[in-house]
C-alpha positions as semicolon CSV with decimal commas, in nm:
position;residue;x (nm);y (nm);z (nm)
1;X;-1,405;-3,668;-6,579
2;X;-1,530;-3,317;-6,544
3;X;-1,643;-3,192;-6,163
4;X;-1,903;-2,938;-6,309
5;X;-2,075;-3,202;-6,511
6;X;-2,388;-3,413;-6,429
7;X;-2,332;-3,763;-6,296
8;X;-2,551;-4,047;-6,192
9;X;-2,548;-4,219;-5,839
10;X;-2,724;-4,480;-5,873
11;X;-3,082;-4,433;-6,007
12;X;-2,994;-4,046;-5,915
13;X;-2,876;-3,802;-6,143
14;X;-2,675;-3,477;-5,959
15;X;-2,618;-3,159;-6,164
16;X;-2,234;-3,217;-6,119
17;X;-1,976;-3,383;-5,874
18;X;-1,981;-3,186;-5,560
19;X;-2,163;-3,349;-5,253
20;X;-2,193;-3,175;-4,942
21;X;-2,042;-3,365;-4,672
22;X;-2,240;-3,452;-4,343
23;X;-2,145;-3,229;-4,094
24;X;-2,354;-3,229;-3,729
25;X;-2,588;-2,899;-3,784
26;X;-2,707;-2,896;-3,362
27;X;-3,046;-2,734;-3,476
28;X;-3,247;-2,975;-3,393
29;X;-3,319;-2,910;-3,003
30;X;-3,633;-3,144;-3,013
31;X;-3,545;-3,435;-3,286
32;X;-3,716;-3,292;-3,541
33;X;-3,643;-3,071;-3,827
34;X;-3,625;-2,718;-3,767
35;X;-3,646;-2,377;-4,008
36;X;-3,300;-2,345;-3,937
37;X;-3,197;-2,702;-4,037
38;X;-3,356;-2,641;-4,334
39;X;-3,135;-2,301;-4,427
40;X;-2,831;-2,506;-4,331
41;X;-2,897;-2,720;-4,652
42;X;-3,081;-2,468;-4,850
43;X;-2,820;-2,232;-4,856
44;X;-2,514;-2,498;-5,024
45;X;-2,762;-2,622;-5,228
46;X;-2,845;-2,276;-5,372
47;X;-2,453;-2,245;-5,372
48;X;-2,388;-2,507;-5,595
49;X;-2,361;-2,825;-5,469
50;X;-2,466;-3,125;-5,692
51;X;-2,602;-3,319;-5,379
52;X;-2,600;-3,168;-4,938
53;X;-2,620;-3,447;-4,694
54;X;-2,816;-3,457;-4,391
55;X;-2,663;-3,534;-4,054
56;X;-2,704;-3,673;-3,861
57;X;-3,040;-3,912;-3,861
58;X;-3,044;-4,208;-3,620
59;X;-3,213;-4,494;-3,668
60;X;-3,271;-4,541;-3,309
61;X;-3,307;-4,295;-2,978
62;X;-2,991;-4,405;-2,794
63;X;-2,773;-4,431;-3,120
64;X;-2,813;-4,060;-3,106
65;X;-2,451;-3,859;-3,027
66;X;-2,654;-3,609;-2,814
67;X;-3,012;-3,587;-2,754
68;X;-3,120;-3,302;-2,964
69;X;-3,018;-3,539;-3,296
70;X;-3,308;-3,644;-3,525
71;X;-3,337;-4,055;-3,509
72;X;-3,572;-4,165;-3,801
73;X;-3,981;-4,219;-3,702
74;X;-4,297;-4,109;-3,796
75;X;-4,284;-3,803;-3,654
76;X;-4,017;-3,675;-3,845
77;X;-4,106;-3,720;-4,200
78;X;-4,361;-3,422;-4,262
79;X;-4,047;-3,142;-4,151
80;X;-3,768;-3,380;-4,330
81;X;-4,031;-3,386;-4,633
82;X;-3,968;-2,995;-4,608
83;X;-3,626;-3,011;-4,580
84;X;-3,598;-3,215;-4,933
85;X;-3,862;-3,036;-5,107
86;X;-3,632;-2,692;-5,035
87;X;-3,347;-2,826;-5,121
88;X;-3,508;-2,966;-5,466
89;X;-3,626;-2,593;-5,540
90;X;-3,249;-2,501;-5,573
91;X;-3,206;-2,785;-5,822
92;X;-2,973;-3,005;-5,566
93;X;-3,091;-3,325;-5,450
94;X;-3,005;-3,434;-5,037
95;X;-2,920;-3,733;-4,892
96;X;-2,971;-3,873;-4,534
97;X;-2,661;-4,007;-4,346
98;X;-2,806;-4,295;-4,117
99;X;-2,679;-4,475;-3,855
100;X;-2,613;-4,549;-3,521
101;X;-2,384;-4,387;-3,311
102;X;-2,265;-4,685;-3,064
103;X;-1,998;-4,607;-2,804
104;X;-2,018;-4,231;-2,955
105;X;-2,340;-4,208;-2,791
106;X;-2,390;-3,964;-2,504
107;X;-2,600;-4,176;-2,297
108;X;-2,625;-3,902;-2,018
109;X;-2,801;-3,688;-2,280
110;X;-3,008;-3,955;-2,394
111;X;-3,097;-4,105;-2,085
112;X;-3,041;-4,460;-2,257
113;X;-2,723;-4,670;-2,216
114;X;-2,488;-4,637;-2,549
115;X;-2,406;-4,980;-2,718
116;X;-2,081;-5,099;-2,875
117;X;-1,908;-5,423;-2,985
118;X;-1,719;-5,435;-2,649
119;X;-1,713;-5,243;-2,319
120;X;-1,612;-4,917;-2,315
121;X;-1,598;-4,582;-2,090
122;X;-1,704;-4,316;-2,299
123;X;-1,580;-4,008;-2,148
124;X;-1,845;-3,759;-2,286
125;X;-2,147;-3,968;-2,130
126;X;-1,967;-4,065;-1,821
127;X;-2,059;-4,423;-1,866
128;X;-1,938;-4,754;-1,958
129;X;-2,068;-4,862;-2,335
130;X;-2,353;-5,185;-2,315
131;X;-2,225;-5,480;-2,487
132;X;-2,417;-5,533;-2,807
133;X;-2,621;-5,873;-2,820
134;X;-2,717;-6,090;-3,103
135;X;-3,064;-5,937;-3,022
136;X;-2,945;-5,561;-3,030
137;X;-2,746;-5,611;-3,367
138;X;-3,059;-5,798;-3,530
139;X;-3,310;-5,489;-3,401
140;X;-3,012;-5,207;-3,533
141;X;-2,967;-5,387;-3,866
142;X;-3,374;-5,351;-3,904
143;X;-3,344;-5,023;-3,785
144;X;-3,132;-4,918;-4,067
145;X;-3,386;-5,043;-4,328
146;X;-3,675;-4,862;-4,147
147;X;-3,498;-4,576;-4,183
148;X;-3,408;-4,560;-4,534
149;X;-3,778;-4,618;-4,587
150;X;-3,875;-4,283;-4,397
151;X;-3,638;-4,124;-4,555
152;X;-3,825;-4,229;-4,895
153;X;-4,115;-4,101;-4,782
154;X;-3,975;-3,799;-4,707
155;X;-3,849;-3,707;-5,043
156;X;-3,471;-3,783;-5,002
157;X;-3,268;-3,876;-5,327
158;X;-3,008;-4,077;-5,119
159;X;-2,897;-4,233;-4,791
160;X;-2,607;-4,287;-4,661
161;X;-2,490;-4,519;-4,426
162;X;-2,214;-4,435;-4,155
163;X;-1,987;-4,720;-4,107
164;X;-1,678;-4,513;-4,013
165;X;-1,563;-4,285;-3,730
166;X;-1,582;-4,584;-3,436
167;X;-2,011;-4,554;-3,439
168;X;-2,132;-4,889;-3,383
169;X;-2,039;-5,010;-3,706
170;X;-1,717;-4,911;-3,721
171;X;-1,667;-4,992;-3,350
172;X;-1,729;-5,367;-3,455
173;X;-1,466;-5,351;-3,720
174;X;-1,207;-5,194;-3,503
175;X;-0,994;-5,483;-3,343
176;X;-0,928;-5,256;-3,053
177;X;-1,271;-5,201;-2,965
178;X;-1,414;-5,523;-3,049
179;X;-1,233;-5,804;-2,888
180;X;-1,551;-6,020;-2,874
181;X;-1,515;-6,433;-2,867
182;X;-1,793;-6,508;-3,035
183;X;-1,885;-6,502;-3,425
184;X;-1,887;-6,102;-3,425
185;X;-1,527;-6,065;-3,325
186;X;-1,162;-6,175;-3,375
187;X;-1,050;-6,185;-3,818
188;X;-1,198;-5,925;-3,998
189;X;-1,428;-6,190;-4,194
190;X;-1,616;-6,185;-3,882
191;X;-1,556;-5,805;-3,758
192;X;-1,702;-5,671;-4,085
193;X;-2,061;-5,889;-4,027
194;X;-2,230;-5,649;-3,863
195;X;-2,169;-5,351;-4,109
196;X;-2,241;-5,600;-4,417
197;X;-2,543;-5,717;-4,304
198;X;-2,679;-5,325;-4,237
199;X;-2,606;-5,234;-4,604
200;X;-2,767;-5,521;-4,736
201;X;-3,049;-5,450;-4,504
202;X;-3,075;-5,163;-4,667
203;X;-3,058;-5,238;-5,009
204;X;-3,288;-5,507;-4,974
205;X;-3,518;-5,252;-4,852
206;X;-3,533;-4,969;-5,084
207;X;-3,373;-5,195;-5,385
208;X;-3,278;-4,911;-5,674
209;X;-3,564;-4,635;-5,597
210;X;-3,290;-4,430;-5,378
211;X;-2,896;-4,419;-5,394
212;X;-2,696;-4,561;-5,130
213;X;-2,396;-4,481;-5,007
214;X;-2,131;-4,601;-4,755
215;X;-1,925;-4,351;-4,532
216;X;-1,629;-4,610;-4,457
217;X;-1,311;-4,524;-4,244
218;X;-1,000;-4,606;-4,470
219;X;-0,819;-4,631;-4,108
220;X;-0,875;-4,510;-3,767
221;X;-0,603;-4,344;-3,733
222;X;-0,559;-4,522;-3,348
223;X;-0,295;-4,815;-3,261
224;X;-0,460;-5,105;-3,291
225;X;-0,795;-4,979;-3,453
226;X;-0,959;-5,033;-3,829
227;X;-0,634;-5,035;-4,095
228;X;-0,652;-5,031;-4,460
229;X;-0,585;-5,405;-4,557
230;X;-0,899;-5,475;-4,330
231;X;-1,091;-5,163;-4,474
232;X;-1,008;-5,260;-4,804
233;X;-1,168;-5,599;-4,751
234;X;-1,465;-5,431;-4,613
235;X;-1,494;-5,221;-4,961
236;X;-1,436;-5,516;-5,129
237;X;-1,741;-5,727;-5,015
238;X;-1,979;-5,448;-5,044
239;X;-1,897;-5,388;-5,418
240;X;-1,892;-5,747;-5,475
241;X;-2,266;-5,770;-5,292
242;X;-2,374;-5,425;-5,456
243;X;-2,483;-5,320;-5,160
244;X;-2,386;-4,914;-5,221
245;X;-2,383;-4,713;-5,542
246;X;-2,057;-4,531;-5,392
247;X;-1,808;-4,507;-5,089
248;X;-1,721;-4,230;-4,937
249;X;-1,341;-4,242;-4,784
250;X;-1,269;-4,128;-4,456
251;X;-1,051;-4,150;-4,152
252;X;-0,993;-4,111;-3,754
253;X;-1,239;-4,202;-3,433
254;X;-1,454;-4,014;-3,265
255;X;-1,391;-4,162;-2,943
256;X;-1,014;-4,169;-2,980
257;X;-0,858;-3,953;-3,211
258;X;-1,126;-3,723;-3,391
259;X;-0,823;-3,475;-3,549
260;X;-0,731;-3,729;-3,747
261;X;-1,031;-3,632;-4,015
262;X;-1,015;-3,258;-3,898
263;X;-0,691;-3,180;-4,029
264;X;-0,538;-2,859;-3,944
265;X;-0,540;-2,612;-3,637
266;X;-0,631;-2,771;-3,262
267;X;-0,888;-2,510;-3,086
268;X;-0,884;-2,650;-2,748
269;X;-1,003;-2,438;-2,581
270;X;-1,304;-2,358;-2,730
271;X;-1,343;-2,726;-2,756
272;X;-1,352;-2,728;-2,384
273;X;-1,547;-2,421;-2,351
274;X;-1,860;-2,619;-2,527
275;X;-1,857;-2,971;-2,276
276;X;-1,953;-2,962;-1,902
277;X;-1,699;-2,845;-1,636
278;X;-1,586;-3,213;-1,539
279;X;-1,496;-3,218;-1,954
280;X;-1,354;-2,892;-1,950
281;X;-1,162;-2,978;-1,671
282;X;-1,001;-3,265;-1,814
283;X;-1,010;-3,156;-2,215
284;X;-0,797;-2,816;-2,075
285;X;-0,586;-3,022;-1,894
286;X;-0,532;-3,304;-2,135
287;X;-0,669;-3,203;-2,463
288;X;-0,341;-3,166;-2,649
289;X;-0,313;-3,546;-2,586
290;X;-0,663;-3,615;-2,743
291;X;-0,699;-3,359;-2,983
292;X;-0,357;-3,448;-3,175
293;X;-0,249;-3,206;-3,376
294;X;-0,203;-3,289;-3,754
295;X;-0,121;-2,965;-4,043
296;X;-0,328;-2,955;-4,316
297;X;-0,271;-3,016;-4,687
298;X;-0,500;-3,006;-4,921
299;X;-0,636;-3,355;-5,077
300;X;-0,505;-3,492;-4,717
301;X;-0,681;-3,819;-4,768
302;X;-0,599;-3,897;-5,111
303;X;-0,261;-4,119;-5,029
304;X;-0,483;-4,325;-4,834
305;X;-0,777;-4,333;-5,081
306;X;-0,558;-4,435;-5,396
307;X;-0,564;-4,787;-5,245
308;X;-0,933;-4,801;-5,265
309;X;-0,952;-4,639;-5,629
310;X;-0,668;-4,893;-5,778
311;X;-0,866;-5,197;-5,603
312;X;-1,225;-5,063;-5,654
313;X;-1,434;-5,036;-5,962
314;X;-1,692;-4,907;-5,700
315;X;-1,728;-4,529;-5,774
316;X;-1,547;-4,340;-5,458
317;X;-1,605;-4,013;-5,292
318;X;-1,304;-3,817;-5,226
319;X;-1,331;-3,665;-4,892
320;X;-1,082;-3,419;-4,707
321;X;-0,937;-3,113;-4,772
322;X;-1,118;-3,004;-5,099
323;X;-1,136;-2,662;-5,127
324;X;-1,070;-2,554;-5,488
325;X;-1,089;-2,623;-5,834
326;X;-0,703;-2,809;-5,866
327;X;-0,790;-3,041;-5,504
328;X;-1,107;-3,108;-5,725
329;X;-0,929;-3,155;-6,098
330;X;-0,689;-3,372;-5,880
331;X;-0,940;-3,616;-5,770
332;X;-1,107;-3,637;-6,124
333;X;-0,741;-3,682;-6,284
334;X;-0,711;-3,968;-6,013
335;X;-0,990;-4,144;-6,100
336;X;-1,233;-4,061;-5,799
337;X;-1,634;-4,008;-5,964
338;X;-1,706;-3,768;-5,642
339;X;-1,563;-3,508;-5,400
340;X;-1,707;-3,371;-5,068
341;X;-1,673;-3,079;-4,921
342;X;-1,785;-2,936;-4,574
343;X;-1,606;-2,663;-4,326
344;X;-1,544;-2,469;-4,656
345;X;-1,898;-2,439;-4,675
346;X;-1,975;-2,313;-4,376
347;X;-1,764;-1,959;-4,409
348;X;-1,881;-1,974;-4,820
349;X;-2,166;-2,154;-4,905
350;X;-2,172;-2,028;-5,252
351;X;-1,871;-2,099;-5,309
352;X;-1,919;-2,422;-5,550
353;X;-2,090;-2,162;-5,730
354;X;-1,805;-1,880;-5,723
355;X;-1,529;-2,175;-5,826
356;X;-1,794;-2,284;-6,135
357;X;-1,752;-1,874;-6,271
358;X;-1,445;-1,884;-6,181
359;X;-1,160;-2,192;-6,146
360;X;-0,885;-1,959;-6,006
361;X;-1,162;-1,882;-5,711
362;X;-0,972;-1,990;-5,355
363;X;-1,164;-2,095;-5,042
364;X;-1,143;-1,849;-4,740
365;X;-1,111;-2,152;-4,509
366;X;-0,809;-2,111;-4,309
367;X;-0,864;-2,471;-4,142
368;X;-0,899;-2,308;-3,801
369;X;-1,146;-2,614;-3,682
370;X;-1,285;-2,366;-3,463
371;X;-1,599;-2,435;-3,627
372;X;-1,599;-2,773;-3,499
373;X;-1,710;-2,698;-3,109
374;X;-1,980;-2,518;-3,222
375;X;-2,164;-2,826;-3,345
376;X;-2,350;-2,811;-3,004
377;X;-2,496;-2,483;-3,026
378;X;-2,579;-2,483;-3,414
379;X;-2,259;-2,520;-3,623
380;X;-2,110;-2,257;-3,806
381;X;-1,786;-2,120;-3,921
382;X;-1,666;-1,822;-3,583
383;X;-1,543;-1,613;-3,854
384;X;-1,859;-1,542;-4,023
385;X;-2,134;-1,444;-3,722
386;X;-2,440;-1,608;-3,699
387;X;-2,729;-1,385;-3,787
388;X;-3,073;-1,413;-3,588
């Protein structure tokens, strides 16, 4: 395989390999699509990209991480309907990462009570999680579909579905977050329902007239959360239901251990600059503990991954530390059909482009994760300043 070449996804054809990861923009102040939401995905879509992925689009108002998020209605489709068309001009197509954010929630900001598999204090809202019911689970799973169908109307080439990261899916298919008795909880047979029955939701709903794909966490990177044996069996059933035209691999909980995916230096304190002086309080005091630290390497998924790609015929997106052309030959030589990339963006977003002229082209990312805080007051990379 060849990254610069075209590729289907599904019914979808992409101009080559590249897929711009989702990445929380914070541009969104009222839930609806903005001029500068669209630049976000203009500009790595004029860079190069073969696909840019939207993020983060609820399907519901309190599965929303923060108020200001878009969650999927009426209302929304004439600006997302922008959003695609500009991102068509510069010959990339978009997707639109669903989902529901669960115990992630902030249910301060929201003013609605965040939901999860099993009880849980969610530091950031200052509140206890709401069990999920049968009910809840039933009106989320419909949720899902709805929202692949708006985001059909609006013009999107994609979707993709976030089952990883400890959002509500993923918080059902951690055993240390869902320690329910009834037919939801306990082996991973019955763990993995909820996040089965979305995708097919959703495939039953837009059948093959958008791609779908799955953002799945390979582990948690937590004791006693989401391993690989389980994760595997998760991948399993949803290529053996054809459910989603590809999987993207990830890693690490939002709730627990978010450094896990953001490999690489630990900004604390501008991490506790951006929260609310009872968080910054307790994030300057304790954030070393929370935000552990772990070095980067490039590719620093792919052990994990090759599991997937020597069990899978499903085609997999290699997530993680892709910032060149080798971390990109690397994952074609391995067998992966995809590769996403997303803080290297932010400082270049031409640089798909720039690597395309020229392979020996490196990324000026220094993995600072400074950029990473800043996804509450529209995120961007500190080391290139935002322009008004």
């Amino acid at each position: 395989m060849e990254v610069f070449e075209s590729v289907r996804l599904g019914p979808v054809t992409l101009r080559n390999r590249v897929i711009k990861a989702a990445t929380s923009e914070g541009v969104t102040p009222e839930s609806l699509v903005t001029d500068e939401l669209i630049e976000y995905h203009r500009r790595p879509a004029a860079g190069g990209v073969g696909m840019t992925t939207v993020a983060y689009c609820a399907v519901a108002p309190e599965g929303r991480t923060s108020r200001g998020q878009i969650w999927m209605r009426p209302e929304a489709v004439p600006g997302l309907r922008r959003l695609t068309e500009a991102v068509h001009a510069e010959g990339a197509a978009v997707s639109a990462q669903i989902g529901h954010a669960g115990p992630v929630a902030d249910a301060s900001s929201n003013g609605l009570p965040a939901i999860s598999a099993g009880r849980f204090f969610n530091p950031l809202g200052m509140a206890f999680t709401k069990v999920a019911t049968a009910e809840d689970i039933e009106r989320i799973t419909r949720a899902h579909a709805e929202a692949a169908r708006f985001a059909i109307e609006s013009g999107f080439d994609a979707v993709e579905i976030h089952l990883g990261h400890n959002y509500l899916a993923s918080s059902f298919l951690s055993p240390r977050l869902n320690r329910r008795g009834d037919g939801f909880g306990g082996p991973i047979e019955n763990r993995a329902k909820v996040a089965l029955g979305i995708a097919r939701a959703v495939r039953d709903e837009v059948g093959d007239r958008i791609a779908i794909t799955g953002k799945l966490n390979m582990r948690d990177g937590v004791r006693g959360g989401l391993e690989i044996d389980d994760s595997l069996y998760v991948a399993r059933r949803l290529q053996e239901e054809g459910t989603v035209d590809a999987l993207e691999l990830t890693a690490g909980s939002s709730l627990l251990n978010p450094m896990y995916l953001f490999r690489g230096e630990m900004p604390v304190r501008e991490f506790a600059a951006s929260y609310k002086p009872l968080m910054r309080l307790g994030l300057r005091m304790f954030g070393k503990r929370f935000l552990r630290g772990y070095p980067y390497q490039d590719a620093y998924l792919l052990e994990h991954a090759r599991r997937f790609r020597a069990e899978l015929d499903l085609p997999l997106i290699l997530l993680g530390g892709i910032t060149d052309r080798a971390s990109m030959d690397t994952a074609m030589a391995e067998g992966f059909e995809f590769v996403a990339m997303a803080r290297a963006l932010l400082r270049e977003p031409d640089l798909v482009n720039r690597i395309a002229a020229d392979p020996s082209t490196p990324s000026l990312c220094v993995h600072c994760n400074r950029c990473v805080p800043t996804i509450y007051m529209g995120t961007h990379c500190p080391l290139v300043p935002k322009t008004n």
